[in-house]
VMD Tcl script that builds the backbone (N, CA, C; Angstrom):
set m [mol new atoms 348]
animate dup $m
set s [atomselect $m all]
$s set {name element resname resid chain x y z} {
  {N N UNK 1 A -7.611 -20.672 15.554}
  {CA C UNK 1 A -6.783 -19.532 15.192}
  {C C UNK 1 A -7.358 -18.875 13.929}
  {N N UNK 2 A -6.830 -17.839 13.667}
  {CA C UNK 2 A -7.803 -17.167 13.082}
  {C C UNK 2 A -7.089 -16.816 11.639}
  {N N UNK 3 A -7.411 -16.852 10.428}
  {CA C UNK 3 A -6.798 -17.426 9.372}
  {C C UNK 3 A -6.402 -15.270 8.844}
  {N N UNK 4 A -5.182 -15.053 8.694}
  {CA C UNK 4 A -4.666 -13.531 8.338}
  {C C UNK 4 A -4.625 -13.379 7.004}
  {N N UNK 5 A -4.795 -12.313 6.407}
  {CA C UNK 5 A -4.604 -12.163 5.072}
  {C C UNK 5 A -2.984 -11.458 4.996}
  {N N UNK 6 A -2.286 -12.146 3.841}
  {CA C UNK 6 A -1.397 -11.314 3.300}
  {C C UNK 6 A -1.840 -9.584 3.241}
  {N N UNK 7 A -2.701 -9.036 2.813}
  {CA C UNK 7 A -3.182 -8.009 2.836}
  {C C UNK 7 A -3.027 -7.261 4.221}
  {N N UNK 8 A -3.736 -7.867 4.998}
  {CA C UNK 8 A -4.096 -7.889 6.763}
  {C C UNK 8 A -2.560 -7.128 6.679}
  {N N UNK 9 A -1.732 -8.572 6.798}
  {CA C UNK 9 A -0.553 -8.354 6.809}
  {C C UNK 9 A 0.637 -7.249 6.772}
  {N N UNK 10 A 0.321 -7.164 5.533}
  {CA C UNK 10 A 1.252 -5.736 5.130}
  {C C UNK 10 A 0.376 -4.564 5.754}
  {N N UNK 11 A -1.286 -4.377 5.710}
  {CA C UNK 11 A -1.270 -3.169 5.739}
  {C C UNK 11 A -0.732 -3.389 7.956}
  {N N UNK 12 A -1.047 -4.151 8.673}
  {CA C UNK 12 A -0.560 -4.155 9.727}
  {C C UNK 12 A 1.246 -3.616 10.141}
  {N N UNK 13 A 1.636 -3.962 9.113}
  {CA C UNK 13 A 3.306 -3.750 8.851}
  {C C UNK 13 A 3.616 -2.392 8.851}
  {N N UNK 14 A 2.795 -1.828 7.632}
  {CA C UNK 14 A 2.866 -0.149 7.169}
  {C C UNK 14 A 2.410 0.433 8.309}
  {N N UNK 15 A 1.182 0.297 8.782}
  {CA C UNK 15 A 0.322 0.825 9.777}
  {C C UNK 15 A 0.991 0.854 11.422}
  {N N UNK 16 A 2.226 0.258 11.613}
  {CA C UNK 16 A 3.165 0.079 12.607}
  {C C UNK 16 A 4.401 1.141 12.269}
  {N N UNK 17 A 4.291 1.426 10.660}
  {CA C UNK 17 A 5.700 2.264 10.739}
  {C C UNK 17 A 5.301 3.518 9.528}
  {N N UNK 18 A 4.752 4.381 10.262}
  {CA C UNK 18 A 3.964 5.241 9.259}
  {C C UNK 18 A 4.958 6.072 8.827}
  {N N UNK 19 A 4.945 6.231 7.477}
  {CA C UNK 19 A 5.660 7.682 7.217}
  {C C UNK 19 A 7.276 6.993 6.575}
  {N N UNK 20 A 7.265 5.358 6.187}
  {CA C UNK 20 A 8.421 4.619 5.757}
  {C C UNK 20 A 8.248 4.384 5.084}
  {N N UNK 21 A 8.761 4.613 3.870}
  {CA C UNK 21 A 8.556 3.969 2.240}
  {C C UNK 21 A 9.444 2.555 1.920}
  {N N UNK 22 A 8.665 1.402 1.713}
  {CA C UNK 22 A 9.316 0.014 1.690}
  {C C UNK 22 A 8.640 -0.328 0.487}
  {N N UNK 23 A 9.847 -1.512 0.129}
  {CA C UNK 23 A 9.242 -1.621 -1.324}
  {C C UNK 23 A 8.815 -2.817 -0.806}
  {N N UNK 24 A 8.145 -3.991 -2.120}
  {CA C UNK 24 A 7.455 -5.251 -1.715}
  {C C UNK 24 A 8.386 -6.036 -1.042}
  {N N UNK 25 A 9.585 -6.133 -1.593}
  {CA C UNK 25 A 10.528 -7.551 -1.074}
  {C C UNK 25 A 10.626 -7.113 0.269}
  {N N UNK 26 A 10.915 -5.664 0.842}
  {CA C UNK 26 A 11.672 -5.735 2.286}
  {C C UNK 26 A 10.245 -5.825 3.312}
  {N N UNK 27 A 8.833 -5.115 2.835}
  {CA C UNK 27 A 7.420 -6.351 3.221}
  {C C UNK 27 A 7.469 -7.579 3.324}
  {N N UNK 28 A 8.111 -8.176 2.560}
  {CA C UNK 28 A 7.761 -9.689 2.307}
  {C C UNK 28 A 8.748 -9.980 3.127}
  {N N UNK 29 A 10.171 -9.495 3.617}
  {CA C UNK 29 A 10.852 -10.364 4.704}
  {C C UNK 29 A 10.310 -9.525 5.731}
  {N N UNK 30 A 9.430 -8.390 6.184}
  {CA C UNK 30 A 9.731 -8.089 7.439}
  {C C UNK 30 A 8.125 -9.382 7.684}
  {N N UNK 31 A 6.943 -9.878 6.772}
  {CA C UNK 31 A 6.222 -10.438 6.702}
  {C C UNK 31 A 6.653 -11.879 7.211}
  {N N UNK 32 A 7.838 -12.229 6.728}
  {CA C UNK 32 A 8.621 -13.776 6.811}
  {C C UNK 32 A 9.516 -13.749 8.393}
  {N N UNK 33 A 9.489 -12.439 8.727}
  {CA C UNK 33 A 10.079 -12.513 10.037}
  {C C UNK 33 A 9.217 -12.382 11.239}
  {N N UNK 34 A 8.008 -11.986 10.890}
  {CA C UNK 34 A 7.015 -11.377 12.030}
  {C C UNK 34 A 5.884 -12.503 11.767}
  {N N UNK 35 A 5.911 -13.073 10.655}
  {CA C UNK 35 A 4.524 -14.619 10.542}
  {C C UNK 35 A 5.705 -15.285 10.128}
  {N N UNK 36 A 6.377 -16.502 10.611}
  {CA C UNK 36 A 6.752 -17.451 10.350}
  {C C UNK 36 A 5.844 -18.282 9.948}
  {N N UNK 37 A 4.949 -18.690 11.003}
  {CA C UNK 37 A 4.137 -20.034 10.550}
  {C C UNK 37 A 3.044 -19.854 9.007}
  {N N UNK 38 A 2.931 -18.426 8.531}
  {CA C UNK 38 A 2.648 -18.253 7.625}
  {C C UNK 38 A 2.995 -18.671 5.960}
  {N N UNK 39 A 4.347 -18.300 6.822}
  {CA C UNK 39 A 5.674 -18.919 5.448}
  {C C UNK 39 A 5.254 -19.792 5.332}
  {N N UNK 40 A 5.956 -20.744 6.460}
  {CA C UNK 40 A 6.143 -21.806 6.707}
  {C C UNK 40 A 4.947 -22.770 5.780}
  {N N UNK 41 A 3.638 -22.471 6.048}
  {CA C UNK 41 A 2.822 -23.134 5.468}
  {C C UNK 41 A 2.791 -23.220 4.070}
  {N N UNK 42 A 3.006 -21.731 3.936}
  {CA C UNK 42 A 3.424 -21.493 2.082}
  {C C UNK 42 A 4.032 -22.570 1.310}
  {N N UNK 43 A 4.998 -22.079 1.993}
  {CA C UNK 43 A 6.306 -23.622 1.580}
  {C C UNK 43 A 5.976 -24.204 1.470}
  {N N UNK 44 A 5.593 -24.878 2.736}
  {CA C UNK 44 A 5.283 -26.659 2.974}
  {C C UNK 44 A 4.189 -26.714 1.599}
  {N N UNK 45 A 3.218 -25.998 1.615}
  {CA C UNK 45 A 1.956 -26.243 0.283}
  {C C UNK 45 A 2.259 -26.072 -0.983}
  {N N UNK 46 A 3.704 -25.685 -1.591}
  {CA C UNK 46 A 4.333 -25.920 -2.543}
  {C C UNK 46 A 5.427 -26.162 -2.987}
  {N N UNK 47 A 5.501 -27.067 -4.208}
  {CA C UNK 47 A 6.256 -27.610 -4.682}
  {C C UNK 47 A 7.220 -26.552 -5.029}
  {N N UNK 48 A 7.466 -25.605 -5.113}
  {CA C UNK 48 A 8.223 -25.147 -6.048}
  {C C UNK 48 A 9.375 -23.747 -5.060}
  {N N UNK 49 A 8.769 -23.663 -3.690}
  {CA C UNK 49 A 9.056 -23.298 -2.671}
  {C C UNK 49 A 10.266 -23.868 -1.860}
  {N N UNK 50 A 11.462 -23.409 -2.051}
  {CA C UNK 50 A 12.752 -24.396 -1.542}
  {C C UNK 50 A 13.056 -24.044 -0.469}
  {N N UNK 51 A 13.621 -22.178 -0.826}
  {CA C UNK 51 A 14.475 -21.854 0.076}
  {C C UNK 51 A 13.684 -20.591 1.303}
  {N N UNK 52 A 13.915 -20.133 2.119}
  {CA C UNK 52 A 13.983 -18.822 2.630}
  {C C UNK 52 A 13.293 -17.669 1.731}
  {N N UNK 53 A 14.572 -17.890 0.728}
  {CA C UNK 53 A 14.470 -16.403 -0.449}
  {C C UNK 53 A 13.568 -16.561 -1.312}
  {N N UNK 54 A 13.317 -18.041 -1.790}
  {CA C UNK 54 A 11.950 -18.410 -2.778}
  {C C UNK 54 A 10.515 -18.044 -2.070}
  {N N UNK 55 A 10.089 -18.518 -0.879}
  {CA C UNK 55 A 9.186 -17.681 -0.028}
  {C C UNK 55 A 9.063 -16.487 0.015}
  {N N UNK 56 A 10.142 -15.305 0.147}
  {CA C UNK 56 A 10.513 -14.273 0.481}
  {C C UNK 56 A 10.559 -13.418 -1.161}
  {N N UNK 57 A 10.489 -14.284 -2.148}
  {CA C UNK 57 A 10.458 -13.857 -3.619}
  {C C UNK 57 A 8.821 -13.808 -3.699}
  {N N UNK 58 A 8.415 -15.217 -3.819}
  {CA C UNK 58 A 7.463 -15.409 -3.859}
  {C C UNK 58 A 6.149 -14.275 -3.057}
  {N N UNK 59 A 6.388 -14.031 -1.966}
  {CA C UNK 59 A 5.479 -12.921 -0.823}
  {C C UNK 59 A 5.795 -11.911 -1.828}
  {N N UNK 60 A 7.118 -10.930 -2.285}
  {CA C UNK 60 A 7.177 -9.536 -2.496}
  {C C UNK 60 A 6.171 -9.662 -4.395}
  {N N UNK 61 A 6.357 -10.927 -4.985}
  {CA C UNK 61 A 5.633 -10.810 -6.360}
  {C C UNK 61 A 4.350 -10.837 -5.485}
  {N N UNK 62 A 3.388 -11.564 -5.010}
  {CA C UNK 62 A 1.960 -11.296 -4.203}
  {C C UNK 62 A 1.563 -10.151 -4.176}
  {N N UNK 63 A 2.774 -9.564 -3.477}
  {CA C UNK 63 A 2.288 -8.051 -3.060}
  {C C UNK 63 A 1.808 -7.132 -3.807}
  {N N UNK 64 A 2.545 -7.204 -5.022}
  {CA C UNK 64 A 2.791 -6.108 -6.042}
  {C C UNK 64 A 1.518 -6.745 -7.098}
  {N N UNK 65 A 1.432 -7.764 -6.975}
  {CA C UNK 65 A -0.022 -8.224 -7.795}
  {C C UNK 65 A -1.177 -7.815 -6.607}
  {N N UNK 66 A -1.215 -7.982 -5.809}
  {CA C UNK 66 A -2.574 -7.218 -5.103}
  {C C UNK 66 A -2.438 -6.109 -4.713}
  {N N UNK 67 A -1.433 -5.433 -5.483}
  {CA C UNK 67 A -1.115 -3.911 -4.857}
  {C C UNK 67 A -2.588 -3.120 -4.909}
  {N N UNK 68 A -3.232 -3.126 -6.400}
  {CA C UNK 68 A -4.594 -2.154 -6.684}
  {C C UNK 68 A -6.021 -2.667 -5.363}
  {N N UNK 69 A -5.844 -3.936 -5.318}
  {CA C UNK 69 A -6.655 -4.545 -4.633}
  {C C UNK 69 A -6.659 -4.125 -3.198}
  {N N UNK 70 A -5.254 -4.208 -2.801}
  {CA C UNK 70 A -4.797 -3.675 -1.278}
  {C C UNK 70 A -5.131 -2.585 -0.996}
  {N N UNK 71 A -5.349 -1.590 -2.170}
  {CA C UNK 71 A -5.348 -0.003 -2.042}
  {C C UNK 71 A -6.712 0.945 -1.682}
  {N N UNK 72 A -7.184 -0.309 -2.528}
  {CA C UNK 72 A -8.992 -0.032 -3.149}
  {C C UNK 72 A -9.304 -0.239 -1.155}
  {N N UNK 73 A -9.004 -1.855 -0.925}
  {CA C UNK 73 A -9.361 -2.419 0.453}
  {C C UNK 73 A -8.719 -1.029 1.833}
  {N N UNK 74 A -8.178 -0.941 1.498}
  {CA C UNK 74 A -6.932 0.454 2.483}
  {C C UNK 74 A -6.430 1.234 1.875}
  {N N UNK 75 A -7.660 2.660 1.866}
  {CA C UNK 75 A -7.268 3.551 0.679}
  {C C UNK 75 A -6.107 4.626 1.442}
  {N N UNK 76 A -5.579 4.165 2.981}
  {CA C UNK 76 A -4.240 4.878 3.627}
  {C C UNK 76 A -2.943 4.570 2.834}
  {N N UNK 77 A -3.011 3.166 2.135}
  {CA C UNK 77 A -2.102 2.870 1.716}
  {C C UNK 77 A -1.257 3.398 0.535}
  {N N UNK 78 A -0.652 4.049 0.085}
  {CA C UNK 78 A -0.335 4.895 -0.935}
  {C C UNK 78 A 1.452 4.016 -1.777}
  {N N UNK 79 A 1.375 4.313 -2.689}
  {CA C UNK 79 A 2.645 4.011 -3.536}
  {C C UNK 79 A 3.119 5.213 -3.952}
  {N N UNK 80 A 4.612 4.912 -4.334}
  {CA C UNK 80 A 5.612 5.846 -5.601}
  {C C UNK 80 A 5.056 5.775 -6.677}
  {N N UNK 81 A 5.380 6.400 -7.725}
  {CA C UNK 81 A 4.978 6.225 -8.744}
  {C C UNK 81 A 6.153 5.318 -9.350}
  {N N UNK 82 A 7.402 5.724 -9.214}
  {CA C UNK 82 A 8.918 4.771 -10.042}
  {C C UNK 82 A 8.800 3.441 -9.847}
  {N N UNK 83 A 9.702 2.994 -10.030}
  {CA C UNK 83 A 9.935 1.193 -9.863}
  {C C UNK 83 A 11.628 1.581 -9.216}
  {N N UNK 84 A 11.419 0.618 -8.266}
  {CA C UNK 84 A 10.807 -0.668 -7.438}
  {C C UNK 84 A 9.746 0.590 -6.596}
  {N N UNK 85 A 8.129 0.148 -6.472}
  {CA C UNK 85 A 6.913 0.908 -6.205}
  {C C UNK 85 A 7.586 0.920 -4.403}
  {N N UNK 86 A 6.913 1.775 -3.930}
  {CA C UNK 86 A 7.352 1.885 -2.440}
  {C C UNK 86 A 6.285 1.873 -1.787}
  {N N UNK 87 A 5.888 1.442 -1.232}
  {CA C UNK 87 A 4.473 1.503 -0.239}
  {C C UNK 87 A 4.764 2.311 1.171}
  {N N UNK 88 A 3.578 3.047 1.184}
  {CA C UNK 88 A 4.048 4.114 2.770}
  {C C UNK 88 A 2.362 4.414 3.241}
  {N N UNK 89 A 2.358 4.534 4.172}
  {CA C UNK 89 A 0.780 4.673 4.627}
  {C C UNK 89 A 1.356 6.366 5.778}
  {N N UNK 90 A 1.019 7.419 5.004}
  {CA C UNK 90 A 0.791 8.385 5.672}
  {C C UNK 90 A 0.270 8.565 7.049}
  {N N UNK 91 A 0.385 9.577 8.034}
  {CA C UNK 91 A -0.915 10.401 8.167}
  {C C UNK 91 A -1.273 11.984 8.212}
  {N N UNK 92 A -0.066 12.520 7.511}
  {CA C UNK 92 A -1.153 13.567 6.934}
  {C C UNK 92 A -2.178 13.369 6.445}
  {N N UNK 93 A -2.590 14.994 6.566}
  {CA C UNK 93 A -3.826 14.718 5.527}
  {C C UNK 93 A -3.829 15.262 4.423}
  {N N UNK 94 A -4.392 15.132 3.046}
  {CA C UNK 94 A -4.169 15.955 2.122}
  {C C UNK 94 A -4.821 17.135 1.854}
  {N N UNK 95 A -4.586 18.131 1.327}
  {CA C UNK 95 A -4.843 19.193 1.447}
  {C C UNK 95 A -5.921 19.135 0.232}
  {N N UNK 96 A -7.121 19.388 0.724}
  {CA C UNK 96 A -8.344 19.198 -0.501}
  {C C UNK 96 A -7.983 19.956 -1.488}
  {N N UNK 97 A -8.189 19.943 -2.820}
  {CA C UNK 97 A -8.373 20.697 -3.981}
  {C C UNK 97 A -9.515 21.419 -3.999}
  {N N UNK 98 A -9.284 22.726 -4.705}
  {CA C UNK 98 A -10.180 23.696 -4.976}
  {C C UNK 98 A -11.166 22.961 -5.903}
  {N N UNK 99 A -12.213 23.166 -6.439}
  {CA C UNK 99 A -12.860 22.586 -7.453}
  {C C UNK 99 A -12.948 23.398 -8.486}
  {N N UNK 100 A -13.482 22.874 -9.648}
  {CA C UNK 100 A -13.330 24.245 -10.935}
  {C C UNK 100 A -13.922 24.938 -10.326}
  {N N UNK 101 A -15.820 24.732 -9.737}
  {CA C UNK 101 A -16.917 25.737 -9.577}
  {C C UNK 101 A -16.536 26.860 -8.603}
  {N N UNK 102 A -15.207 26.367 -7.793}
  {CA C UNK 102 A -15.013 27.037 -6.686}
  {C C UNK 102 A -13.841 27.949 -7.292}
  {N N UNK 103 A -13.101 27.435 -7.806}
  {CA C UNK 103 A -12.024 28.348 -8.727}
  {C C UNK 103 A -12.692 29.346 -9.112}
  {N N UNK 104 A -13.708 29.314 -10.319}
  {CA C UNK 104 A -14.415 30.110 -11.300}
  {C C UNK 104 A -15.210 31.563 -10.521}
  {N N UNK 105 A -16.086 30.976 -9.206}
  {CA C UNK 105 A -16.409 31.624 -8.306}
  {C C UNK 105 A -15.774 32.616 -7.900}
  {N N UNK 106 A -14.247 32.556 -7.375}
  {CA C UNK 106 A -13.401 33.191 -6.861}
  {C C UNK 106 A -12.622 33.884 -7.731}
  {N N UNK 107 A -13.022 33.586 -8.843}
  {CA C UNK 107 A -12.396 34.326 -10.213}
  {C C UNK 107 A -13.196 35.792 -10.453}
  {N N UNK 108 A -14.850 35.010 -10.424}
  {CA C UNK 108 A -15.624 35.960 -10.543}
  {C C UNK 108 A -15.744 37.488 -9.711}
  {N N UNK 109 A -15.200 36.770 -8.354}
  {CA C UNK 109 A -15.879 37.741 -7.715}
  {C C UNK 109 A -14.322 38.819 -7.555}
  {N N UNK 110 A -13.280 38.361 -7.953}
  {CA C UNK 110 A -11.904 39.513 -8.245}
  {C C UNK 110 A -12.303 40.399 -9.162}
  {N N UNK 111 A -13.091 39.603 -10.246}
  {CA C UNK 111 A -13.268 41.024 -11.398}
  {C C UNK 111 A -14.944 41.275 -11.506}
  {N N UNK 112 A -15.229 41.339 -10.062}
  {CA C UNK 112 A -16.940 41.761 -10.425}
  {C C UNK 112 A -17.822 41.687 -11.150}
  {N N UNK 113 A -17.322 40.600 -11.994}
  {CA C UNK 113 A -18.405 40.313 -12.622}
  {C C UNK 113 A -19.423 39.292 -12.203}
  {N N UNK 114 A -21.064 38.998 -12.724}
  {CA C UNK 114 A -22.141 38.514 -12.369}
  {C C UNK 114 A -21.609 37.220 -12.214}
  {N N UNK 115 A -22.002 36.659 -11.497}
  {CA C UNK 115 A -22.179 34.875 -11.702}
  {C C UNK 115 A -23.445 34.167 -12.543}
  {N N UNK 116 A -22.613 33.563 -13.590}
  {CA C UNK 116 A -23.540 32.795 -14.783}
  {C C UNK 116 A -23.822 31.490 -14.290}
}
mol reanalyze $m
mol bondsrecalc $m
mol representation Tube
mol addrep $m
């Protein structure tokens, strides 16, 4: 069997429900409901892992610590800026920005003057 990344994970989660802004914890249970044996192992490999919700604590802090990492790896993946961060994987597309050179250009050529 083939060993999944938490990463894998979520972005598989987002990538199933595009266009939904979820924060880490409600990832981390829809993660605890869709990989059990994932948990499960979690747990079992630590001590400090009791309940359901300690797993389910434990996954949504993960998340939010590999958030930059996740992003860099799946640059679809996008956040809020506020707290609690929301994760949503678009698919629009964004609408490119003008560039200065292209601004300046189009400046130029309204008031006729030369291009420097």
């Amino acid at each position: 069997m083939k060993k999944i990344s938490l990463g894998s994970m979520v972005f598989d989660l987002l990538k199933d429900q595009p266009e939904k802004q979820l924060t880490a914890r409600q990832i981390a249970k829809q993660v605890f409901a869709v990989y059990p044996a994932y948990c499960m192992a979690k747990r079992e490999a630590s001590t400090h892992l009791e309940t359901e919700n300690d797993v389910i604590t434990q996954l949504a802090a993960e998340i939010g610590a590999h958030r930059p990492a996740l992003q860099i790896k799946h640059p679809q993946i996008k956040t809020t800026a506020g707290r609690p961060k929301k994760y949503i994987i678009t698919r629009k597309k964004r609408k490119k920005r003008k560039s200065r050179q292209q601004k300046n250009k189009a400046l130029f050529a309204m008031v006729n003057l030369p291009n420097c």
